[in-house]
py3Dmol code that shows the C-alpha trace and the ligand (Angstrom):
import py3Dmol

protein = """\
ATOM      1  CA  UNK A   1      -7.140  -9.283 -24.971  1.00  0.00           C
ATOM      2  CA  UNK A   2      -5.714  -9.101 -21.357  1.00  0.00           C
ATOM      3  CA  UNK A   3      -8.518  -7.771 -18.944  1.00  0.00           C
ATOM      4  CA  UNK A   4      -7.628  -5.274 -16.684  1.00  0.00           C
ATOM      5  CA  UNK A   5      -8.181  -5.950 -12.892  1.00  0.00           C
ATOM      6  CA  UNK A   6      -6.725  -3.559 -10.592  1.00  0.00           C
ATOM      7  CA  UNK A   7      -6.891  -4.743  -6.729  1.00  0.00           C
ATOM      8  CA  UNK A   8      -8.802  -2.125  -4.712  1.00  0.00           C
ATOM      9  CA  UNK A   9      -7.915  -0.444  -1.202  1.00  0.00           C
ATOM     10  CA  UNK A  10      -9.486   2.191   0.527  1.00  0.00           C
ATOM     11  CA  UNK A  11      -6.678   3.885  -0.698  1.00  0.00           C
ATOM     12  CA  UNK A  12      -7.954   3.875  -4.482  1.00  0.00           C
ATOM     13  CA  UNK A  13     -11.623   3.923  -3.257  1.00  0.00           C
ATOM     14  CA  UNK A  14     -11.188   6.734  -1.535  1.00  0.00           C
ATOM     15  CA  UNK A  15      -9.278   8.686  -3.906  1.00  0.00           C
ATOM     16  CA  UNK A  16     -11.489   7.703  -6.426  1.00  0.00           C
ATOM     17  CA  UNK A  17     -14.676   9.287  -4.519  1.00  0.00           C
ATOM     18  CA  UNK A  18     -13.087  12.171  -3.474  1.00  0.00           C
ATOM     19  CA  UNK A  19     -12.152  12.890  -7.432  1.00  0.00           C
ATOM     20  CA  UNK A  20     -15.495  11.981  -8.650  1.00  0.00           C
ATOM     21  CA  UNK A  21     -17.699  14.034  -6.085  1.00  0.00           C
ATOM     22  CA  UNK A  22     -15.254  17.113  -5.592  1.00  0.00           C
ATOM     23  CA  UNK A  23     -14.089  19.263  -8.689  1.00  0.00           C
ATOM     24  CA  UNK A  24     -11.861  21.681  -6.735  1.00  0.00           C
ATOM     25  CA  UNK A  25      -8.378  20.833  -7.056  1.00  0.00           C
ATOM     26  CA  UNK A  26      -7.864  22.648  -3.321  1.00  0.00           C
ATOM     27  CA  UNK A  27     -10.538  21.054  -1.455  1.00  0.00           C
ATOM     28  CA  UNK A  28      -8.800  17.745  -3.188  1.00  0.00           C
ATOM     29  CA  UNK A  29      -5.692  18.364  -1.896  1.00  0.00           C
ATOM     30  CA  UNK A  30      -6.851  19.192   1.026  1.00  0.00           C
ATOM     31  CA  UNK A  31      -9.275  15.777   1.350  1.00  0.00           C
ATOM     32  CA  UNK A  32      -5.908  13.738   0.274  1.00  0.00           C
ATOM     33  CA  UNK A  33      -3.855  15.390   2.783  1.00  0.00           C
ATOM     34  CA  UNK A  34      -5.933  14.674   5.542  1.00  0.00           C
ATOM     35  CA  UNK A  35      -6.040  11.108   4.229  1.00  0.00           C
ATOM     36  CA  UNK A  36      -2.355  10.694   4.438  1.00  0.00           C
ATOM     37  CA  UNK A  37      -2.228  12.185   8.058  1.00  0.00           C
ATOM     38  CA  UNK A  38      -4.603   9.101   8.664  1.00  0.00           C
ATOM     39  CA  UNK A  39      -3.328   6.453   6.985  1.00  0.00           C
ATOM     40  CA  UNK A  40       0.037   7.471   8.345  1.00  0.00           C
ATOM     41  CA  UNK A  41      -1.745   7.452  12.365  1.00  0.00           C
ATOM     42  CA  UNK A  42      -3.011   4.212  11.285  1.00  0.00           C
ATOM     43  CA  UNK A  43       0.382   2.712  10.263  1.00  0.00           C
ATOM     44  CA  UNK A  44       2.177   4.675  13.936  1.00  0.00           C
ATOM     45  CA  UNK A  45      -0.247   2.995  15.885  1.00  0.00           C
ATOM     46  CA  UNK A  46      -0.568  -0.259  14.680  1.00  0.00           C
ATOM     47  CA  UNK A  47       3.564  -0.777  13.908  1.00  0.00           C
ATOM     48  CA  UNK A  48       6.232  -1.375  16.400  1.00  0.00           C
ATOM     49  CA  UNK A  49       8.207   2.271  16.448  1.00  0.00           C
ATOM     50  CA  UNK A  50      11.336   0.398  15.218  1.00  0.00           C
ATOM     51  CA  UNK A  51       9.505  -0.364  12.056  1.00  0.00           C
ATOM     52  CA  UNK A  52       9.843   3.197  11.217  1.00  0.00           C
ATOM     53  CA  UNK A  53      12.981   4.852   9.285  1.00  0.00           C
ATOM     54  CA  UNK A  54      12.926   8.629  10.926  1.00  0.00           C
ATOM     55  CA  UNK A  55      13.943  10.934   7.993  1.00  0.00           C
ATOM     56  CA  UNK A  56      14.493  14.515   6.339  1.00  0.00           C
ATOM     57  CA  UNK A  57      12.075  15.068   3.707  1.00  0.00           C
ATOM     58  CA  UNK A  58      14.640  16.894   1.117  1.00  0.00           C
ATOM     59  CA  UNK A  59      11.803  18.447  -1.044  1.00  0.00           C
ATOM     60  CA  UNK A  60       9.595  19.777   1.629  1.00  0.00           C
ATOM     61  CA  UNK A  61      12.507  20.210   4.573  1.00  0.00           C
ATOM     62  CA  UNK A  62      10.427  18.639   7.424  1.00  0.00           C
ATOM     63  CA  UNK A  63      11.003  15.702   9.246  1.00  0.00           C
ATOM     64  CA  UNK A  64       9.036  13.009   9.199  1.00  0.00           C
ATOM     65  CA  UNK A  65       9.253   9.117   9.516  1.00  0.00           C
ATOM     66  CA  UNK A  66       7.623   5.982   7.359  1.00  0.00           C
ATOM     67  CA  UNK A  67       7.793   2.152   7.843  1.00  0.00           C
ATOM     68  CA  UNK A  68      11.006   0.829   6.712  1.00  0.00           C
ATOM     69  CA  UNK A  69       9.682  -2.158   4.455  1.00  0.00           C
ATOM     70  CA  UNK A  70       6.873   0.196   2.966  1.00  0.00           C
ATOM     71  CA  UNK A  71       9.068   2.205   1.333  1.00  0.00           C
ATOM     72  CA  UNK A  72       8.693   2.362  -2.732  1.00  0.00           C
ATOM     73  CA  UNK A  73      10.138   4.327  -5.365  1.00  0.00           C
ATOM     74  CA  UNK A  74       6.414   5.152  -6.181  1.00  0.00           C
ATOM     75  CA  UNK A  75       4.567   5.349  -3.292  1.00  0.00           C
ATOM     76  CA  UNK A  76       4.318   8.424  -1.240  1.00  0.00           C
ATOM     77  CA  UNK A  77       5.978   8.541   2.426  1.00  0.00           C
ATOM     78  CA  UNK A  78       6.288  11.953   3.556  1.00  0.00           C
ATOM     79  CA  UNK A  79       3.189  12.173   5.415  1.00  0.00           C
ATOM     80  CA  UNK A  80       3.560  16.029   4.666  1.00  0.00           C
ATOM     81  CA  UNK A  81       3.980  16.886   1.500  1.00  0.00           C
ATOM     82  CA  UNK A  82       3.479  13.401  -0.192  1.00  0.00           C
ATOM     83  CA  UNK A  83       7.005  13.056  -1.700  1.00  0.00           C
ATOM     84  CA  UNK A  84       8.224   9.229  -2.780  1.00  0.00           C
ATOM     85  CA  UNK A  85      11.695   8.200  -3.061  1.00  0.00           C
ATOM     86  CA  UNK A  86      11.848   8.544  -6.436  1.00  0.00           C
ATOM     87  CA  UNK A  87      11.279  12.397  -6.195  1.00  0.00           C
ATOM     88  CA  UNK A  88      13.753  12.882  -3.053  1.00  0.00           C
ATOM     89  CA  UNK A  89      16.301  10.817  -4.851  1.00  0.00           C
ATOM     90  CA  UNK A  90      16.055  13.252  -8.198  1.00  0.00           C
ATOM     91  CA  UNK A  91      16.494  16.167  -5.876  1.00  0.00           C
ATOM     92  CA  UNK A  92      19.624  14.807  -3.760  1.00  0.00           C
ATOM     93  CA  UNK A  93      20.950  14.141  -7.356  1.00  0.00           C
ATOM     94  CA  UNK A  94      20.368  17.723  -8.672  1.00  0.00           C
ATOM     95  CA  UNK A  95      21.648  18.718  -5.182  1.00  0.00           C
ATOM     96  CA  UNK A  96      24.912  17.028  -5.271  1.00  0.00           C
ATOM     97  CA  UNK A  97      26.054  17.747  -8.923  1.00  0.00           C
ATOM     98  CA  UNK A  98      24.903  21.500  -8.581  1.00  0.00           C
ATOM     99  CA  UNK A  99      25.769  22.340  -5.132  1.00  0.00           C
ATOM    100  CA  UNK A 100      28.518  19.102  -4.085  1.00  0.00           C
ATOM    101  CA  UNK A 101      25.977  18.686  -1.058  1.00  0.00           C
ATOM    102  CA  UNK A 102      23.062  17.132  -0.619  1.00  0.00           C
ATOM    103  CA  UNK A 103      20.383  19.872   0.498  1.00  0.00           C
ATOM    104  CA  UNK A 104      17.015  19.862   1.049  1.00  0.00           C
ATOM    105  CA  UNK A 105      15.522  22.216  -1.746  1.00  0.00           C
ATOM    106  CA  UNK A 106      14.810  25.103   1.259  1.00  0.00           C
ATOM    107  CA  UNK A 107      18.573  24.977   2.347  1.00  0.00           C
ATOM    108  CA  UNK A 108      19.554  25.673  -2.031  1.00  0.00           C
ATOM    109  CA  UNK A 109      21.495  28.579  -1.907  1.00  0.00           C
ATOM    110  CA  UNK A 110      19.399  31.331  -4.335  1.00  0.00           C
ATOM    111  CA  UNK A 111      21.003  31.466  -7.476  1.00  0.00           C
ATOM    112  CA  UNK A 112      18.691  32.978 -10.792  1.00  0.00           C
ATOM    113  CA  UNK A 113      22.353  32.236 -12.709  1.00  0.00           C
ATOM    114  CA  UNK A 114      22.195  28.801 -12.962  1.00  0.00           C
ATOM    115  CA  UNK A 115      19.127  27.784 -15.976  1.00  0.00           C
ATOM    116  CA  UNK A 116      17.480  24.260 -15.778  1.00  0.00           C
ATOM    117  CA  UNK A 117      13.902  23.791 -17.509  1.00  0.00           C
ATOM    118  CA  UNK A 118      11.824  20.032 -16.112  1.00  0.00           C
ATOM    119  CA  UNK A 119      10.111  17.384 -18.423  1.00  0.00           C
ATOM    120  CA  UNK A 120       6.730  17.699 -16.710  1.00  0.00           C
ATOM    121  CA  UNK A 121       8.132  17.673 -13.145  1.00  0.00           C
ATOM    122  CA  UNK A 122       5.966  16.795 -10.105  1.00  0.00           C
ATOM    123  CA  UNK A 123       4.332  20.477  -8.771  1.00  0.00           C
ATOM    124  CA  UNK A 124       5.241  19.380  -5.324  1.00  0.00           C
ATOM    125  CA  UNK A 125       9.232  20.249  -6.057  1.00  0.00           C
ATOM    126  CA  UNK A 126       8.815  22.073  -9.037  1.00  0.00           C
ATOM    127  CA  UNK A 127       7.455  25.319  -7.577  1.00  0.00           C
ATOM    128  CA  UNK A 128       9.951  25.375  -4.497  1.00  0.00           C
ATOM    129  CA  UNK A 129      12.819  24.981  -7.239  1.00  0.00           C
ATOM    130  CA  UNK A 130      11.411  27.545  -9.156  1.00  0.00           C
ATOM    131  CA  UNK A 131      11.717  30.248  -6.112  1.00  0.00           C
ATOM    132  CA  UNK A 132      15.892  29.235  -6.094  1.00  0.00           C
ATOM    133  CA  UNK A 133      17.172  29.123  -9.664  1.00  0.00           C
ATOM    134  CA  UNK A 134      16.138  30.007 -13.423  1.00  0.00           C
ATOM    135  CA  UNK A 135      13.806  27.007 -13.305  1.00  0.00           C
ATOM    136  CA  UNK A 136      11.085  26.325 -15.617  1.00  0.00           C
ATOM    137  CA  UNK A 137       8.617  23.197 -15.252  1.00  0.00           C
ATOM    138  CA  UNK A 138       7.726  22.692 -19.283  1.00  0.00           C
ATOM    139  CA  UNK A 139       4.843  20.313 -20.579  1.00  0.00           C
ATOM    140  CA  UNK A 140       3.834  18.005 -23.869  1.00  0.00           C
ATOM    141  CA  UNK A 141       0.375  19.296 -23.637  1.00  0.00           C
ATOM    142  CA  UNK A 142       0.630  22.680 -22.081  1.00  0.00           C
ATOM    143  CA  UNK A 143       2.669  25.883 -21.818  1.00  0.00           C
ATOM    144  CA  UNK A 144       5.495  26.267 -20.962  1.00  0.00           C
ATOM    145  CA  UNK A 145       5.380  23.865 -23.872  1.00  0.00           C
ATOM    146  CA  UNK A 146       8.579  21.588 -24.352  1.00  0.00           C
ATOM    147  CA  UNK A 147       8.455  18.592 -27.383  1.00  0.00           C
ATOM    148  CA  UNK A 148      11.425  16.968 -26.502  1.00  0.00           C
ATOM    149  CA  UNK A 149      11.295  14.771 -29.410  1.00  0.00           C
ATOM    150  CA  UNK A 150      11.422  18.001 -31.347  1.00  0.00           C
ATOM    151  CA  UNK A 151      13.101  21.007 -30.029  1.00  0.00           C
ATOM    152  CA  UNK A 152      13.748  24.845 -31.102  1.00  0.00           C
ATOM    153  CA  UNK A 153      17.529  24.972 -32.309  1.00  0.00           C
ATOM    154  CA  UNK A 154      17.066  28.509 -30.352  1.00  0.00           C
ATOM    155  CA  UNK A 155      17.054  26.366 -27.210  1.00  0.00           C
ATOM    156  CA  UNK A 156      20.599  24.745 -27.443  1.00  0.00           C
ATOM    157  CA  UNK A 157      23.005  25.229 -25.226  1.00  0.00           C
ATOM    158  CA  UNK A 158      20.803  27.276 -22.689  1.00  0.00           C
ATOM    159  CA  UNK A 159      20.748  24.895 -19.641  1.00  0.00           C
ATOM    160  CA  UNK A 160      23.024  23.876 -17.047  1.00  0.00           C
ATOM    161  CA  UNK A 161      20.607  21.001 -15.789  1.00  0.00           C
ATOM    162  CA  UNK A 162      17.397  19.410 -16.846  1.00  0.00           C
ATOM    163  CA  UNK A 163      15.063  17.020 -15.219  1.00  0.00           C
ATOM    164  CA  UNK A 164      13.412  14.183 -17.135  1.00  0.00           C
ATOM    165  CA  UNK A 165      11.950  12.047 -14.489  1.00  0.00           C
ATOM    166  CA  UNK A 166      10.109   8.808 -15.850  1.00  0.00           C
ATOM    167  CA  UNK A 167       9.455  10.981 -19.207  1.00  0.00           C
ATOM    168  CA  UNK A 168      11.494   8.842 -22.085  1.00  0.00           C
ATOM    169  CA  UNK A 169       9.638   5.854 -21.768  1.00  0.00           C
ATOM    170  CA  UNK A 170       6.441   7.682 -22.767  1.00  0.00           C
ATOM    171  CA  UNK A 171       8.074   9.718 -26.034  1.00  0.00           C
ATOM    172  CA  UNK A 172       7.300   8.492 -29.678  1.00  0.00           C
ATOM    173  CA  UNK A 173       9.751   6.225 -31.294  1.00  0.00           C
ATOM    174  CA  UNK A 174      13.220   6.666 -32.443  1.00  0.00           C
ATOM    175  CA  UNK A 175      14.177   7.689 -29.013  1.00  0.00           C
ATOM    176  CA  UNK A 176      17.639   8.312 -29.158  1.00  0.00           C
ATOM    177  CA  UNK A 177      16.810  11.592 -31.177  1.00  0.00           C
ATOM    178  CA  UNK A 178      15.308  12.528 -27.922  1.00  0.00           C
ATOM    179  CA  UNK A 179      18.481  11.549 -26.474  1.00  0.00           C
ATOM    180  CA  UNK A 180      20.396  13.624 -28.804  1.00  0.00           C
ATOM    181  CA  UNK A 181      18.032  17.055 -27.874  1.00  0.00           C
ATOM    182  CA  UNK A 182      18.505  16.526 -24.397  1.00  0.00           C
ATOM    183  CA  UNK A 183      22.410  16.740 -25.026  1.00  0.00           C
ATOM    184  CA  UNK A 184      21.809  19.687 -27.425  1.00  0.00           C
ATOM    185  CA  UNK A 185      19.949  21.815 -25.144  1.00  0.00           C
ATOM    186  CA  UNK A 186      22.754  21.651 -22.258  1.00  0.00           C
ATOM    187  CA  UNK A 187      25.262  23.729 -21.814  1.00  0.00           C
ATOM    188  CA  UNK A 188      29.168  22.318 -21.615  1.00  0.00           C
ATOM    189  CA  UNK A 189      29.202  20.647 -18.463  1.00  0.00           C
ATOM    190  CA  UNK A 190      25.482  20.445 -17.887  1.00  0.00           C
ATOM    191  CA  UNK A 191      23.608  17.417 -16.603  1.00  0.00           C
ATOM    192  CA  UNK A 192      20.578  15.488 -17.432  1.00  0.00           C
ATOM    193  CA  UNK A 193      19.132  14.227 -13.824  1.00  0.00           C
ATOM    194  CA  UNK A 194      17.243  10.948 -15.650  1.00  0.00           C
ATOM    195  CA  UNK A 195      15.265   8.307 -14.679  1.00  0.00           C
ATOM    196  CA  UNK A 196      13.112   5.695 -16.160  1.00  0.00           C
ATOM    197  CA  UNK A 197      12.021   1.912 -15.419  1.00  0.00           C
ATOM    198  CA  UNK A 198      14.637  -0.308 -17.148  1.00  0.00           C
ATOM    199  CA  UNK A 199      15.423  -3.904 -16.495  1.00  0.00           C
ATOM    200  CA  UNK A 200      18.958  -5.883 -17.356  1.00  0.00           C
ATOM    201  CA  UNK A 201      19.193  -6.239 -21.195  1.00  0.00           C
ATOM    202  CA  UNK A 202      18.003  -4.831 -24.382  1.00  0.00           C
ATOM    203  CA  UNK A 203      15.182  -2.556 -24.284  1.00  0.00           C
ATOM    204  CA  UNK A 204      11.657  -3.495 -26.202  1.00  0.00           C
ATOM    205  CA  UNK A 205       9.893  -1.161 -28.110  1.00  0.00           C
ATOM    206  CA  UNK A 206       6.343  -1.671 -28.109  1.00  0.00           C
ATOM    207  CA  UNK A 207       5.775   0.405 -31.081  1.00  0.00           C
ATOM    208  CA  UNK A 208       8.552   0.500 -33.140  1.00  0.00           C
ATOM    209  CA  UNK A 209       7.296   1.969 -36.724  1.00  0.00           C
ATOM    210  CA  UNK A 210       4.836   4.341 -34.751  1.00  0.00           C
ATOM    211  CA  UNK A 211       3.829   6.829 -37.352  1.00  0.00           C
ATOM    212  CA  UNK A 212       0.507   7.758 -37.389  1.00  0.00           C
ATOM    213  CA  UNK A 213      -1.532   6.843 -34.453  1.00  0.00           C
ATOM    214  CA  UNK A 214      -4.325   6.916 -31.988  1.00  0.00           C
ATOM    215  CA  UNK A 215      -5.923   5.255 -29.250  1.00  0.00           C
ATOM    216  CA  UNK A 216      -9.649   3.469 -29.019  1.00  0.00           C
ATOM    217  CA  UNK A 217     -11.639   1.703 -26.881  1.00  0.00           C
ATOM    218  CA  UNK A 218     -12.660  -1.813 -28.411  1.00  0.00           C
ATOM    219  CA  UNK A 219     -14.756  -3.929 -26.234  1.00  0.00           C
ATOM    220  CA  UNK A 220     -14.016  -2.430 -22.883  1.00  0.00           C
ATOM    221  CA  UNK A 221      -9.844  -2.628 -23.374  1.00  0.00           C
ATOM    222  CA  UNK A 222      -7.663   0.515 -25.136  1.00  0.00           C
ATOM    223  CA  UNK A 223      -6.126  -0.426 -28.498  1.00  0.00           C
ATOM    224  CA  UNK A 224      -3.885   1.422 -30.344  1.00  0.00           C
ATOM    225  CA  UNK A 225      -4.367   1.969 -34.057  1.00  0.00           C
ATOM    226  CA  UNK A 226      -1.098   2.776 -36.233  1.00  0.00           C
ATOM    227  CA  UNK A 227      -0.421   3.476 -39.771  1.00  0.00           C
ATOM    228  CA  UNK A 228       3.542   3.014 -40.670  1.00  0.00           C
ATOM    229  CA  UNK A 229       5.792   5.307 -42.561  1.00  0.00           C
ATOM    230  CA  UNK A 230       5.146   3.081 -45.402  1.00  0.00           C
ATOM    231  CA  UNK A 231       1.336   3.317 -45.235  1.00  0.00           C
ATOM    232  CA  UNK A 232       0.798   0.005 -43.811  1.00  0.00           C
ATOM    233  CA  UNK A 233      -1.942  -0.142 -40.562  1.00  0.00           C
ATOM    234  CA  UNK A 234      -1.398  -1.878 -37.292  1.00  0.00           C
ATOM    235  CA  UNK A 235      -3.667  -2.462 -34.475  1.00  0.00           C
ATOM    236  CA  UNK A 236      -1.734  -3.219 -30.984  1.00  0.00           C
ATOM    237  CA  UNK A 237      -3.795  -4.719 -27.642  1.00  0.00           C
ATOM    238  CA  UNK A 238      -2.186  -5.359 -24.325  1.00  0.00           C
ATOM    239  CA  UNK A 239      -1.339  -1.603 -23.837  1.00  0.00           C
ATOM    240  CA  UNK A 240       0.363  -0.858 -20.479  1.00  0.00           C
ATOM    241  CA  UNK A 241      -0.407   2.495 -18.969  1.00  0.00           C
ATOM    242  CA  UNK A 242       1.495   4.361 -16.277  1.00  0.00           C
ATOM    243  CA  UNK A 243      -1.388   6.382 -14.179  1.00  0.00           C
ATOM    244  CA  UNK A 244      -4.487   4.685 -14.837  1.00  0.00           C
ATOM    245  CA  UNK A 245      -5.958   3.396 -18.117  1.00  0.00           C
ATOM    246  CA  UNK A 246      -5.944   5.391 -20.998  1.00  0.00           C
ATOM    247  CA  UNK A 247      -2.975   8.156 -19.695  1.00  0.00           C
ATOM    248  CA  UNK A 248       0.115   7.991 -20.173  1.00  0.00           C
ATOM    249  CA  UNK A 249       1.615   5.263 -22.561  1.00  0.00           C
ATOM    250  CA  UNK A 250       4.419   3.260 -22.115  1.00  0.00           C
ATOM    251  CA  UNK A 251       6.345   2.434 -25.286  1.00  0.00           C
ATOM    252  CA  UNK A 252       9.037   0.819 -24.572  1.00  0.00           C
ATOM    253  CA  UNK A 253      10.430  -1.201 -21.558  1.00  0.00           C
ATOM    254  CA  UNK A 254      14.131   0.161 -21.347  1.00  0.00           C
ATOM    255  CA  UNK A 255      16.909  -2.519 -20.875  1.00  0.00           C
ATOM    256  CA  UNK A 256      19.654  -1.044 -19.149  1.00  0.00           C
ATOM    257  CA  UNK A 257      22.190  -2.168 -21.800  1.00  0.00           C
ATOM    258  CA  UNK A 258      20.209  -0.272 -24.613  1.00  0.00           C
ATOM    259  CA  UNK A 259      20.073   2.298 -22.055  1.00  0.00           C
ATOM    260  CA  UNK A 260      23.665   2.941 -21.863  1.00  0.00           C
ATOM    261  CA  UNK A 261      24.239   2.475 -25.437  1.00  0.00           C
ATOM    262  CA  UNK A 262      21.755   5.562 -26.351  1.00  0.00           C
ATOM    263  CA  UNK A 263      23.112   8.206 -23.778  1.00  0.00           C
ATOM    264  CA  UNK A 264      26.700   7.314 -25.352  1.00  0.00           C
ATOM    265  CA  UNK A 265      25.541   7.679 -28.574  1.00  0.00           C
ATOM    266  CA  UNK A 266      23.759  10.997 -27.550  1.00  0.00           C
ATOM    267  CA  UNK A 267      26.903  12.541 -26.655  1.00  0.00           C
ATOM    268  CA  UNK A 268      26.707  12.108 -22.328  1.00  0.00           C
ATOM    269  CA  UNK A 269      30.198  11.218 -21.399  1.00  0.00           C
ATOM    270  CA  UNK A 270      30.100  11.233 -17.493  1.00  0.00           C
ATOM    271  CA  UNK A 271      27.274   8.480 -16.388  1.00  0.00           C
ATOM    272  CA  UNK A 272      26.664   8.203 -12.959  1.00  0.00           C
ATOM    273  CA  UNK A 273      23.862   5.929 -11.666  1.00  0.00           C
ATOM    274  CA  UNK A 274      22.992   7.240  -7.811  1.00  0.00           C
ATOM    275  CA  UNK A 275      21.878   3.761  -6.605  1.00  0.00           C
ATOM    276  CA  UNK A 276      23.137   4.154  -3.073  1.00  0.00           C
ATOM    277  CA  UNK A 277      20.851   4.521  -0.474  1.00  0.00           C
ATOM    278  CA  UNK A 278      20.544   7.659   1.735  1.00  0.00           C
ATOM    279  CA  UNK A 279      18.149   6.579   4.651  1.00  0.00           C
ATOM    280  CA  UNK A 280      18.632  10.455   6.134  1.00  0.00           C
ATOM    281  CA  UNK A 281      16.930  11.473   3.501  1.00  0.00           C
ATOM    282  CA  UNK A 282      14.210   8.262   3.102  1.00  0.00           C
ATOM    283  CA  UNK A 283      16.066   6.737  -0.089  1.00  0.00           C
ATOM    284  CA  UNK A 284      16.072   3.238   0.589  1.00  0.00           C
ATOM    285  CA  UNK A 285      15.560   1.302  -2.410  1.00  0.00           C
ATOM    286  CA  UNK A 286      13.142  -1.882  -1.882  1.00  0.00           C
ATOM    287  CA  UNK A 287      13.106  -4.952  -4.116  1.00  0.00           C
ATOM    288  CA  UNK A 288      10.334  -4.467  -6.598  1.00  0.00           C
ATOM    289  CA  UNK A 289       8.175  -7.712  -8.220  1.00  0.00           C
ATOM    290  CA  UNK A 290       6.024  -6.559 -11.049  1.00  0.00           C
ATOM    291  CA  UNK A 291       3.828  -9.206 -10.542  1.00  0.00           C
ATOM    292  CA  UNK A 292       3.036  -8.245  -6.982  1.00  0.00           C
ATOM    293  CA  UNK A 293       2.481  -4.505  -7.520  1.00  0.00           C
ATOM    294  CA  UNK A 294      -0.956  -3.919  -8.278  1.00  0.00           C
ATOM    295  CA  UNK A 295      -0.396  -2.157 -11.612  1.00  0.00           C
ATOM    296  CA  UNK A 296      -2.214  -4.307 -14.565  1.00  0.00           C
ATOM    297  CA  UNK A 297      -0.817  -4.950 -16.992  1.00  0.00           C
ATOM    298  CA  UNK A 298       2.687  -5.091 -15.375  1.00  0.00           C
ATOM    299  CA  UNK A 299       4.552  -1.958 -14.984  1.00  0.00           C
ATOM    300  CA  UNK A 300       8.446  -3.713 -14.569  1.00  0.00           C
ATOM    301  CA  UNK A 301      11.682  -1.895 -13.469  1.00  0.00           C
ATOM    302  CA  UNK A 302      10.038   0.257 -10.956  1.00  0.00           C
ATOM    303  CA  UNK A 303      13.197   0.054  -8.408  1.00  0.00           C
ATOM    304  CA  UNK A 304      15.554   1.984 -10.219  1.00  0.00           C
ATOM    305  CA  UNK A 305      16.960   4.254  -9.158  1.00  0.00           C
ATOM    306  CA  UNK A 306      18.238   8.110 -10.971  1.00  0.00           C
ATOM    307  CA  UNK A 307      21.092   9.132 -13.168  1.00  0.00           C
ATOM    308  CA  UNK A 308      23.107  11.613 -14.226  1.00  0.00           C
ATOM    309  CA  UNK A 309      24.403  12.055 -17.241  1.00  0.00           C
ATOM    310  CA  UNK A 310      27.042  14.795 -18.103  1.00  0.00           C
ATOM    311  CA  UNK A 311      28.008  16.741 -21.151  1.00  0.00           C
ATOM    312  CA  UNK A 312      31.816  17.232 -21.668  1.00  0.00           C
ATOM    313  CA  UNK A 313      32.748  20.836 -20.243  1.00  0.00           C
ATOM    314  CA  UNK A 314      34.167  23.317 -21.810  1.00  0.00           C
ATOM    315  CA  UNK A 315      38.446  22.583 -20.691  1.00  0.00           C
TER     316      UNK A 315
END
"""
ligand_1 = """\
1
ZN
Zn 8.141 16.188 2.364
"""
view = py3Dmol.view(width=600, height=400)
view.addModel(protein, "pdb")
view.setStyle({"model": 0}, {"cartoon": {"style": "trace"}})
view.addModel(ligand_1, "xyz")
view.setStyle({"model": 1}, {"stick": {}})
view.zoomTo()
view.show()
């Protein structure tokens, strides 16, 4: 079994103190905020000023400016409301297929006509998004509850977008029926704003005759323990978790030719992949080596960037 070794900065000790001695979620967010404001100081003063791209934050509307080469699809860099460029690239993507503009989400016109539900979003945009349009944030584990593996026929058709953010590579096996109830639950001419890891190639499902399952502890490491359609058991090591051991699951690594293959087969038949970069708005897309990232085991295909994916409309 692969041990897990995570390398530590302040960063992680910190946040790790901070989470272990204070149980108020405001008095965290107000500890982690400050420690932002000085790890961002620490990074102005020590850093030539051309080091740093000056930027828009699209989600929160401020501006605000981060080292060039620091810049990650996961990592935060707006020192003010903690946004990475994963989440401002989702919103200039929602922002240019709903409005033909890219806004920040205060500059969204108001409009409670146009319907779009998220695949546990990030708060930080979800609540501003919520004060603009018919937007509801839905959960796996919590209300508003959304299964997207298994949704309410009464839903279909009701949504002109829907956000699924780093969501499908976390749902139970077969995942094109997820796919296929994403498609179903948007209206003609809606769009899915998508993204997950993927790499070149096929994709590899860790689990493919998931049935019945859980997760244990053996000797220190998660396992997961599976019994097959068929009745047959399986015990899997080696588990890769996005968030910390023992959250959230990965179970599958996407390959982008798989990829492409399921959305087709889903129904999608406008695909647009916004890899560009938009440095006004901080989306600069950095080369990304597994290996190097701290993440153990390996979380791969975390430089990719989001897409779109259309339903036919209605002429
Ligand atoms: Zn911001």
């Amino acid at each position: 079994m692969q041990n897990v070794r995570m390398k530590l900065t302040p960063r992680h000790i910190g946040t790790w103190i901070v989470i272990r001695l204070v149980p108020w979620k405001g008095v965290q967010e107000k500890l982690f905020s400050w420690g932002r404001m000085i790890a961002w100081l620490w990074m102005y003063v020590k850093r030539p000023r051309e080091d740093f791209l000056p930027f828009r934050c699209n989600v929160c509307g401020r501006k605000t400016s981060f080292p060039r080469e620091e810049l990650t699809r996961e990592g935060w860099s707006c020192v003010h409301c903690q946004s990475t460029v994963r989440w401002r690239s989702v919103i200039r993507a929602l922002s240019t297929e709903l409005f033909g503009e890219a806004l920040a989400i205060s500059d969204f016109p108001i409009r409670p006509d146009l319907v779009g539900i998220g695949l546990s979003d990030w708060e930080g945009y979800a609540v501003h998004l919520a004060e603009k349009m018919a937007y509801t944030n839905t959960f796996f584990h919590k209300e508003p509850l959304l299964d997207i593996a298994s949704v309410d026929p009464s839903q279909y058709g009701r949504y002109d977008f829907l956000i699924a953010t780093d969501v499908f590579e976390h749902i139970c096996p077969p995942v094109l029926k997820s796919f296929q109830n994403a498609f179903k639950l948007l209206k003609p001419g809606g769009a899915m704003i998508f993204t997950v890891p993927y790499i070149d190639g096929e994709t590899k499902e860790h689990f493919p005759e998931l049935c019945q399952f859980t997760l244990q502890k053996k000797e220190k490491a998660w396992i997961l323990l599976n019994k097959t359609a068929d009745g047959r058991d399986q015990e899997f090591s080696d588990l890769t978790f996005h968030g910390g051991q023992g959250t959230v699951l990965e179970m599958r690594l996407f390959g982008k030719d798989t990829l492409l293959r399921n959305i087709q087969d889903a129904g999608f038949t406008g695909i647009q992949v916004m890899g560009e970069e938009y440095p006004e708005h901080g989306i600069v897309w950095a080369p990304y080596f597994a290996e190097k990232a701290h993440y153990r085991p390996p979380i791969y295909g975390l430089d990719t960037p989001p897409w779109i994916l259309r339903t036919p409309g209605t002429d």
